[in-house]
NUMARMAR-381389 format. One line per 8 residues: number of its first residue (from 1); their letters; for each residue x, z, y of C-alpha. Coordinates in nm, 2 decimals. Example, Ala and Ser with C-alpha at 12.3 -4.5 7.8 and 13.67 -1.06 7.14 Angstrom:
residues 2
1	AS	1.23,0.78,-0.45 | 1.37,0.71,-0.11
//
This chain:
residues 477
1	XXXXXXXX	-0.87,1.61,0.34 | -0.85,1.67,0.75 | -1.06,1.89,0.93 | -1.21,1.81,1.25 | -1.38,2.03,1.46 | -1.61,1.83,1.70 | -1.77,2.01,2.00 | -2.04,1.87,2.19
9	XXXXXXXX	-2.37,1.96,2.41 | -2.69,2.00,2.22 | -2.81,1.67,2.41 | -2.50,1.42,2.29 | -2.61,1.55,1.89 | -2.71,1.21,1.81 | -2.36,1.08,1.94 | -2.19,1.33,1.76
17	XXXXXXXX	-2.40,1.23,1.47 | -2.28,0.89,1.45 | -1.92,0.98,1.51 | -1.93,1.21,1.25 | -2.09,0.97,0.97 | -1.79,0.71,1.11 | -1.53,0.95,1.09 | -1.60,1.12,0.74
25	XXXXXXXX	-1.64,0.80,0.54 | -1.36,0.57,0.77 | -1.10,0.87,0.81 | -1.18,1.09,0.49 | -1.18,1.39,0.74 | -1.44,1.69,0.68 | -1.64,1.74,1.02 | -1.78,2.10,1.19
33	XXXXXXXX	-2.02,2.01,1.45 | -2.02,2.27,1.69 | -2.30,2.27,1.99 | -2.26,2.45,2.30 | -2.45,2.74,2.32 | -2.46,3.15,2.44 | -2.26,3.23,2.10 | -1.98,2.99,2.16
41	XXXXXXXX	-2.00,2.88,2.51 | -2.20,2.68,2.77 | -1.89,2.42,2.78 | -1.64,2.25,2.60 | -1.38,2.41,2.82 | -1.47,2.74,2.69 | -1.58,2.65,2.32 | -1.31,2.40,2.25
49	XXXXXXXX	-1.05,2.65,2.10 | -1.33,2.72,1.83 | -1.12,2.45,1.69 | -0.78,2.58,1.69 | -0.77,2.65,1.31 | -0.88,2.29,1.21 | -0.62,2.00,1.15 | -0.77,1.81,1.51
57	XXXXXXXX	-1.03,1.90,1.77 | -1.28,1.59,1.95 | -1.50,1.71,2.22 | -1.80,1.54,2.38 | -1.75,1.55,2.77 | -2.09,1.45,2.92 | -2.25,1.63,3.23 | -2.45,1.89,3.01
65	XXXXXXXX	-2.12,1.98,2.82 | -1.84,2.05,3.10 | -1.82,2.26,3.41 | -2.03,2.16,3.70 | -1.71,2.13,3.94 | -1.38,2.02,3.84 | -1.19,2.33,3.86 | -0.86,2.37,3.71
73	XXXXXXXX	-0.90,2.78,3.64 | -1.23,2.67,3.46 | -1.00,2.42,3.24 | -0.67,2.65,3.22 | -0.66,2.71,2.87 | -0.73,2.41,2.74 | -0.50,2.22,2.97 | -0.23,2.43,2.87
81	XXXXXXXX	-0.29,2.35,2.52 | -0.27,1.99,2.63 | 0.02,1.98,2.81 | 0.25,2.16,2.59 | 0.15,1.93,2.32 | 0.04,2.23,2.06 | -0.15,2.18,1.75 | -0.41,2.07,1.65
89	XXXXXXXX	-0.40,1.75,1.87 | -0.69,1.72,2.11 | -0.89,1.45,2.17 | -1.24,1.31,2.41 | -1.49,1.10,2.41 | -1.66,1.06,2.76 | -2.01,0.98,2.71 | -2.16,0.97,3.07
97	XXXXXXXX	-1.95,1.00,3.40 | -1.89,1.34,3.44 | -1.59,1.58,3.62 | -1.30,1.65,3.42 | -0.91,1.69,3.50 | -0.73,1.34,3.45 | -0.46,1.46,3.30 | -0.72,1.43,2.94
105	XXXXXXXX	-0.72,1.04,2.98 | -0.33,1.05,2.95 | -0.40,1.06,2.55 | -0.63,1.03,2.32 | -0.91,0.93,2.51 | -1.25,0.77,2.46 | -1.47,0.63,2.63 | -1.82,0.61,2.47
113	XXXXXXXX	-2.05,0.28,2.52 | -2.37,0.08,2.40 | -2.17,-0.13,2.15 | -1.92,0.13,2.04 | -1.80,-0.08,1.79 | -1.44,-0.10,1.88 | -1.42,0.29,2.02 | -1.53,0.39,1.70
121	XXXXXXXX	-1.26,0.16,1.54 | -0.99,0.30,1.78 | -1.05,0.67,1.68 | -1.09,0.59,1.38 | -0.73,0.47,1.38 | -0.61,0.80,1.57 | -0.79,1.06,1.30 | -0.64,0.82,0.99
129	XXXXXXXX	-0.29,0.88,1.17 | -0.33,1.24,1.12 | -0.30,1.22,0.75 | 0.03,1.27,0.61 | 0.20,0.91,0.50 | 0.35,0.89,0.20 | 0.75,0.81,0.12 | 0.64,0.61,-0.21
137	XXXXXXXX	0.47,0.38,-0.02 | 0.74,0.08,-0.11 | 0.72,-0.12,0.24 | 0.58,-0.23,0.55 | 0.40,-0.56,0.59 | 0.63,-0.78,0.81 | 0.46,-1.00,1.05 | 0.38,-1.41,0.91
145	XXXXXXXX	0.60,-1.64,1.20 | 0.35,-1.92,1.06 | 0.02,-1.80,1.04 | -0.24,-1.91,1.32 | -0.63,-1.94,1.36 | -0.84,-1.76,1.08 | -0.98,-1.52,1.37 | -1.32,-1.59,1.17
153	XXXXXXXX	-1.20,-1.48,0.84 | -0.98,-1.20,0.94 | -1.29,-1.02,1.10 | -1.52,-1.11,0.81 | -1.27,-0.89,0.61 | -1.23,-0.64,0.91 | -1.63,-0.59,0.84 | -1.58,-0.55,0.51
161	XXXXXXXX	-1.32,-0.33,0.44 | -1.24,-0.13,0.80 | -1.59,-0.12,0.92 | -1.72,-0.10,0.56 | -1.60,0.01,0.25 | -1.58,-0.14,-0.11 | -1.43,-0.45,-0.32 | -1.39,-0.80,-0.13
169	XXXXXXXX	-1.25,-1.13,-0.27 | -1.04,-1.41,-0.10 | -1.07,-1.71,-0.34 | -0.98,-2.05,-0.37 | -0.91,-2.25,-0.68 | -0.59,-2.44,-0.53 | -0.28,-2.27,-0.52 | -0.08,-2.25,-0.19
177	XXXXXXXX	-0.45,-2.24,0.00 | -0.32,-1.92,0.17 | -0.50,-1.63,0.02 | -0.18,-1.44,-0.01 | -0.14,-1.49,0.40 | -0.47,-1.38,0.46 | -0.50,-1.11,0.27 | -0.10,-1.01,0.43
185	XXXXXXXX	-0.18,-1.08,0.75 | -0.52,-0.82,0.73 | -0.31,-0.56,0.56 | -0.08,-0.57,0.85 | -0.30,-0.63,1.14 | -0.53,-0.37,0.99 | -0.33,-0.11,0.83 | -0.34,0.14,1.05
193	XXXXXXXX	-0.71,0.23,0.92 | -0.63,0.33,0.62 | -0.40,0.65,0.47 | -0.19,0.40,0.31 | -0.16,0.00,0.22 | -0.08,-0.03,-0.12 | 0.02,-0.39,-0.25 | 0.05,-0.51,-0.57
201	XXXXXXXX	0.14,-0.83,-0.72 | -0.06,-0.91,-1.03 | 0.05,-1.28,-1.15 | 0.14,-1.31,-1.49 | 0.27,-0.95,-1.53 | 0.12,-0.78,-1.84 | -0.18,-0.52,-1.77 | 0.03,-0.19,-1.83
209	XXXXXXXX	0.27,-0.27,-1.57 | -0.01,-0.39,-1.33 | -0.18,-0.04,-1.39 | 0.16,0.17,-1.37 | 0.27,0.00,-1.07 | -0.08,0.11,-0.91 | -0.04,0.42,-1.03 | 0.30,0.50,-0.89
217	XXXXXXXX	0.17,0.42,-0.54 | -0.08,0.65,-0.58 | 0.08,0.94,-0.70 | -0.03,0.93,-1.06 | 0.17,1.02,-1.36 | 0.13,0.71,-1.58 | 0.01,0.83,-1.89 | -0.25,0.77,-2.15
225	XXXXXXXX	-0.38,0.40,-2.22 | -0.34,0.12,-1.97 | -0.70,0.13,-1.99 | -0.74,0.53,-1.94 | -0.46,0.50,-1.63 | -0.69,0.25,-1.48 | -1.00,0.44,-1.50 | -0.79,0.71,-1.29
233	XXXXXXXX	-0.69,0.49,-1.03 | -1.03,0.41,-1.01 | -1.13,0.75,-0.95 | -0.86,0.84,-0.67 | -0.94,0.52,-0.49 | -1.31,0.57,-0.47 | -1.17,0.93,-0.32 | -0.96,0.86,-0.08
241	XXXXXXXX	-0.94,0.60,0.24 | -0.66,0.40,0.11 | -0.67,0.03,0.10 | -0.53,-0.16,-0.23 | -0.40,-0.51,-0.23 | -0.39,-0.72,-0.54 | -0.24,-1.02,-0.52 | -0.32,-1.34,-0.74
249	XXXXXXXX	-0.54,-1.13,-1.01 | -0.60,-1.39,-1.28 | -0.85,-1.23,-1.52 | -1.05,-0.97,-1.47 | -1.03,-0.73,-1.17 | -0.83,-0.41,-1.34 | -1.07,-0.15,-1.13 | -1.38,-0.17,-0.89
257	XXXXXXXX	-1.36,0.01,-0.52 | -1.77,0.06,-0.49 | -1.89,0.08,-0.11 | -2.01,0.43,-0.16 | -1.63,0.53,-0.21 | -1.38,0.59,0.06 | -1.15,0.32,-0.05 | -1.14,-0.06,0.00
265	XXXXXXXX	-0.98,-0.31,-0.27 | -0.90,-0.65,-0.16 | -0.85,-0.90,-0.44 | -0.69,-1.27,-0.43 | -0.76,-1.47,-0.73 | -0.80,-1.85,-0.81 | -1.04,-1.78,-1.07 | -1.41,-1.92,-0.94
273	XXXXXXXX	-1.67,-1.69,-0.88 | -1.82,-1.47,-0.57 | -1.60,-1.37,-0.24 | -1.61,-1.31,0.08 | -1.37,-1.62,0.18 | -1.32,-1.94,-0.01 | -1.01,-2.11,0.13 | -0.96,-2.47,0.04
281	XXXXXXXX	-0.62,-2.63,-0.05 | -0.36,-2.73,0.22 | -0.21,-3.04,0.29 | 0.10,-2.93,0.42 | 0.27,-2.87,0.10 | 0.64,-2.76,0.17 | 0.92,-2.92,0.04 | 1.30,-2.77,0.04
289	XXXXXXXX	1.53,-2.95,0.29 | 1.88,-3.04,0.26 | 2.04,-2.73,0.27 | 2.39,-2.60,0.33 | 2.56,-2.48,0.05 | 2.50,-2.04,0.05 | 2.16,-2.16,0.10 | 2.14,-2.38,-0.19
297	XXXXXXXX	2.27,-2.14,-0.43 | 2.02,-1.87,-0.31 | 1.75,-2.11,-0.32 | 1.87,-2.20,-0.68 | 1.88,-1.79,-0.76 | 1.55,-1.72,-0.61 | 1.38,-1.99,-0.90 | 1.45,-1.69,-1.16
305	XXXXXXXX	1.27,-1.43,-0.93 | 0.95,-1.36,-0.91 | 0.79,-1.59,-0.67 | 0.53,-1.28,-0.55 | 0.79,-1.03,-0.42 | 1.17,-1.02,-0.51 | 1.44,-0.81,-0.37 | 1.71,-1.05,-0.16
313	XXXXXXXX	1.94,-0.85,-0.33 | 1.89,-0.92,-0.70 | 1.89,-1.29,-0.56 | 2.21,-1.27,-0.42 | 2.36,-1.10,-0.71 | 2.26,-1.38,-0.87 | 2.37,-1.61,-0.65 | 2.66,-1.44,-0.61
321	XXXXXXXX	2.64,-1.41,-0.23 | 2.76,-1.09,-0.03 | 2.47,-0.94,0.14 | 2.49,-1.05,0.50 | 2.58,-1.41,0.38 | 2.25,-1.37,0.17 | 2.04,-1.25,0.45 | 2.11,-1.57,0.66
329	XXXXXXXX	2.06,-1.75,0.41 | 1.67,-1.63,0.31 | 1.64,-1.63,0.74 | 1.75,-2.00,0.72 | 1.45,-2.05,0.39 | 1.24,-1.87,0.62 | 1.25,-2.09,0.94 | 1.23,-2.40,0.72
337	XXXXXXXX	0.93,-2.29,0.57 | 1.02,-2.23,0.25 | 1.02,-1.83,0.23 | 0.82,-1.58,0.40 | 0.96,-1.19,0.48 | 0.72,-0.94,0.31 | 0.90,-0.65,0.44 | 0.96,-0.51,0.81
345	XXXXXXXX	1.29,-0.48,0.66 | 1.41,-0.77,0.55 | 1.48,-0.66,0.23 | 1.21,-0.81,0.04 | 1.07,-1.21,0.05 | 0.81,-1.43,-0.17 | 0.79,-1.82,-0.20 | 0.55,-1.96,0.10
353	XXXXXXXX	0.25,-2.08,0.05 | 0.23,-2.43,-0.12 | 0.62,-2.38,-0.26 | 0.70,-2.43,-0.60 | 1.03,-2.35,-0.76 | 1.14,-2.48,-1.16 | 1.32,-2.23,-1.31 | 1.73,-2.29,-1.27
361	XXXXXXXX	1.78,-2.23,-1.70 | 2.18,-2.22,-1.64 | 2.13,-1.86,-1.45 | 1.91,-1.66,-1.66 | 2.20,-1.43,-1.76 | 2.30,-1.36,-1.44 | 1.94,-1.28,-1.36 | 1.93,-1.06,-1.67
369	XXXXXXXX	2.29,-0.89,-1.60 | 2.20,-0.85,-1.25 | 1.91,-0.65,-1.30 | 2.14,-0.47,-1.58 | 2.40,-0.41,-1.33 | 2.09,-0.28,-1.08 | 1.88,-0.07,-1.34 | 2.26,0.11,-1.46
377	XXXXXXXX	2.28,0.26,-1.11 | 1.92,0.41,-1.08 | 2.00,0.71,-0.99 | 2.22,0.58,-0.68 | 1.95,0.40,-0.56 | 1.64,0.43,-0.66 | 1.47,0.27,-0.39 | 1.59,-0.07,-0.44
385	XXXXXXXX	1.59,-0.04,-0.86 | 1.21,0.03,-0.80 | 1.19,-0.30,-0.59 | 1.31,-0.49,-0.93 | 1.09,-0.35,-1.17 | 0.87,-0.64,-1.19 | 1.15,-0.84,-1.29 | 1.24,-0.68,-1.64
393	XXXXXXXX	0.95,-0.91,-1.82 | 1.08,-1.24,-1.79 | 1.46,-1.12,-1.80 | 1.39,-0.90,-2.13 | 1.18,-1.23,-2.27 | 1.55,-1.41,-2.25 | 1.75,-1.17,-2.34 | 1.60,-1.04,-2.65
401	XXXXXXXX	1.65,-1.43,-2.73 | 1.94,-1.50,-2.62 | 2.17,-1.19,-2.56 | 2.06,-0.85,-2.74 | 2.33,-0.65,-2.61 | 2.19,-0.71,-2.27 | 1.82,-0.64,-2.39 | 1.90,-0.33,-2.54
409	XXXXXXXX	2.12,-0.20,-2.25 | 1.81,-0.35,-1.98 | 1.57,-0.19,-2.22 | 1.74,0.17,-2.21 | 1.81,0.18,-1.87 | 1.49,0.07,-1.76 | 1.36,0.36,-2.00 | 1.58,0.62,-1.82
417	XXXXXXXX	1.43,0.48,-1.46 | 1.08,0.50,-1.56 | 1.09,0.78,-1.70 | 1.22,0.95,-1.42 | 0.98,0.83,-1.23 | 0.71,1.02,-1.40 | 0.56,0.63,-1.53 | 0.55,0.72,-1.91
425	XXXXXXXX	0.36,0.45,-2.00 | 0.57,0.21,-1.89 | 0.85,0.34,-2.03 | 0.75,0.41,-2.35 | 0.58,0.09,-2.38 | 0.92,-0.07,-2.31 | 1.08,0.12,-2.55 | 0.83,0.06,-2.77
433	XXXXXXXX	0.89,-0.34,-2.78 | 1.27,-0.29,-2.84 | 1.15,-0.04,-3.14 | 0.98,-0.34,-3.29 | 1.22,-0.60,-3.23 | 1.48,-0.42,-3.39 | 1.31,-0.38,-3.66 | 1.25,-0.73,-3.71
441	XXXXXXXX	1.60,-0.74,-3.68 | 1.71,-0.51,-3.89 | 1.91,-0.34,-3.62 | 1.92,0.03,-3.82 | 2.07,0.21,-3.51 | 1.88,0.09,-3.26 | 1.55,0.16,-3.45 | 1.73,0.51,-3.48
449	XXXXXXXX	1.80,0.51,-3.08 | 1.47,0.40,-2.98 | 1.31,0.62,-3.25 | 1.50,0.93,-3.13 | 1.38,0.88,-2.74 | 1.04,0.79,-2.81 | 1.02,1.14,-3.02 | 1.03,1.31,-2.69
457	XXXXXXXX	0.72,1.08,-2.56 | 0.47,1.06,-2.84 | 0.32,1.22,-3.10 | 0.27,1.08,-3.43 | 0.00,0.85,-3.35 | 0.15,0.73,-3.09 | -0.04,0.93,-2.79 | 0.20,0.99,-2.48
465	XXXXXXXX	0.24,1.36,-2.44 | 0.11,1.51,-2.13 | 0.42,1.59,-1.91 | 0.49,1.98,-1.80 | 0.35,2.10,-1.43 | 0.53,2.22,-1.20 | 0.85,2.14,-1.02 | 0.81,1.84,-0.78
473	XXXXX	0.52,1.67,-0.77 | 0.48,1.31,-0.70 | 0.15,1.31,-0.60 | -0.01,1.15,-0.27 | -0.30,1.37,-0.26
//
């Protein structure tokens, strides 16, 4: 947690007050409230380096809390600090006209007024970007080319979840009514107010990959019961101002963000009940466009994705398209309507709103192999292989079907990756399924394999063990 030292006059207390109740719920930042006085100083000139050994310093400048003439000498120090750009980072909030060098209105300056709202919201956004970000973090939200109006609704959830804290809803029972969009185009206009954005997309996926997914984000070894993890989550959320997306939930919500917390949860569902917005179907259903061949066959790839989030480079391994060729491609899908960039970077794309795709059947084994291919070189690049994850359901569903050798290699890789990545539960849940399919099948050395690694996982009931501290930790917090 930040510290923030904030100096003020004895008559600005209530202003200080206020900023203070703001700052520690909407910045998760611990406060000292200095006043001006004999012991410390009779301005924030000379009290301000009371701060020095916090994390940032505010002060109150106000006619009762600076020098009566604006004298440099009477400033020195703290201009110094200013201008050489030392730590902790300074920053003002002018509540009354008052003297003061200029040069503090070059940065980080305030002005105070009767409807602070948005000054409150604008430090706010300066004390939140003090926290460390974290590298696990998988992506930034890339800006919607298509999305227009909703001013209404986007400050309804600014209320809620910036200004506010807690768990909001964006329903609607039609699919392609833009919930997804909404809740996107909040995350990015809004980000900034939060430690970290954390999206997840929910769907069909099963409810230990939903909870080890969240838990990765966070920083939390996934171990224990999906139900357990959960209730960790949970905990860290209600700790810390983060804000967590979950995209198309379709049963119950997997945790609650109470207001009295730090964190905000944002949920997008079809399923009827209460929310904060109710959007209503579109009538602008899309519908794909003649398209040039590379376009076609990346169109025809993307139908064995996940429609959510997929990785433009699993679809043009399946499409067998080099990468740039790819890349025009999904911009070409893009323009037309069809796909919509959920990445800064381009590397990561979902099926617009109101755009349906029927699996192509013909490519499920190069959807499977790909991700094979992908999951083998893990530890080359772990950044993209964590962008697929998602994928191994519907691929493992085929392939323990219709090609073992590929489910048991997909299987055992995805193991190694998982594991690796501190998510236990994922991976010995995985491993777990191959344990019992094998057995079905009386596949004698693969019940041995999976057997042997899942040895070094559970105990003999079947509890995950507790992984060894020490080393590097993942952890956000």
């Amino acid at each position: 947690m930040l510290n923030l030292f904030l100096c003020c006059a004895p008559g600005d207390r209530a202003i200080a007050q206020t900023l203070a109740r703001r700052l520690e719920g909407g910045a998760e930042c611990r406060i000292t409230l200095e006043e001006l006085g004999p012991a410390v100083g009779s301005t924030v000139a000379e009290a301000w380096d009371g701060g020095v050994g916090n994390d940032a310093i505010l002060l109150l400048l106000s006619k009762e809390a600076v020098p009566e003439r604006a004298s440099r000498s009477d400033w020195a120090a703290l201009l110094a600090h200013v201008e050489s750009n030392e730590d902790p980072p300074v920053a003002c909030v002018i509540v009354e006209d008052c003297p003061h060098p200029a040069i503090l209105e070059r940065r980080r300056f305030f002005r105070w007024s009767e409807d602070p709202l948005e000054m409150l919201r604008a430090l706010e956004r300066w004390v939140v970007s003090l926290h460390p970000r974290d590298a696990a973090t998988p992506f930034s939200l890339a800006p919607l080319p298509g999305f227009s109006g909703q001013d209404e609704e986007l400050e309804k959830l600014r209320h809620a979840l910036v200004d506010c804290r807690g768990t909001t809803v964006i329903g609607g029972k039609a699919a392609g009514s833009g919930k997804t969009w909404l809740a996107h185009e909040f995350a990015r206009r809004h980000g900034a107010h939060f430690r970290d954005v954390l999206w997840i997309n929910c769907g069909d996926r099963p409810s230990s990959m939903i909870a080890g997914e969240i838990a990765w984000q966070l920083g939390i070894a996934a171990e224990g019961t999906p139900e357990s993890l959960l209730a960790t989550v949970g905990v860290t959320v209600r700790s810390h101002r983060v804000l967590v997306v979950l995209d198309d939930v379709r049963g119950p919500a997997p945790f609650d963000a109470p207001p009295e917390g730090l964190g905000s949860l944002l949920i997008t569902t079809r399923i009827s009940g209460p929310c904060l917005v109710d959007l209503k179907a579109r009538k602008d259903a899309k519908r794909a466009p003649l398209m040039e061949e590379e376009a076609e066959r990346l169109w025809r790839a993307i139908s064995l994705c996940r429609g959510d989030g997929f990785s433009l480079e699993l679809a043009g391994r399946v499409a067998g398209l080099p990468g740039p060729v790819a890349l025009e491609s999904a911009g070409w899908l893009v323009k037309q309507g069809l796909l919509d960039s959920l990445d800064s970077g381009g590397t990561v794309f979902r099926l617009a709103g109101g755009v349906s795709l029927q699996p192509e059947e013909a490519l499920r084994w190069r959807h499977a192999e790909a991700l094979n291919e992908f999951f083998l070189d893990w530890r080359d690049q772990p950044l993209l292989v964590r962008k697929m994850i998602a994928e191994l359901e519907a691929a493992l569903n085929w392939a323990v079907l219709q090609d073992w050798a590929v489910a048991v290699q997909l299987t055992r890789r995805a193991f190694l990756f998982l594991s690796s990545e501190r998510r236990r539960m994922e991976s010995a849940l995985l491993m777990n399924r191959l344990l019992g399919i094998a057995r079905e099948r009386r596949d004698q050395q693969v019940v041995k394999d999976c057997e042997w690694e899942l040895s070094w996982f559970q105990d003999g009931r079947g509890d995950i063990y507790r992984p060894a501290e020490g080393g590097e930790q993942m952890s956000l917090f």
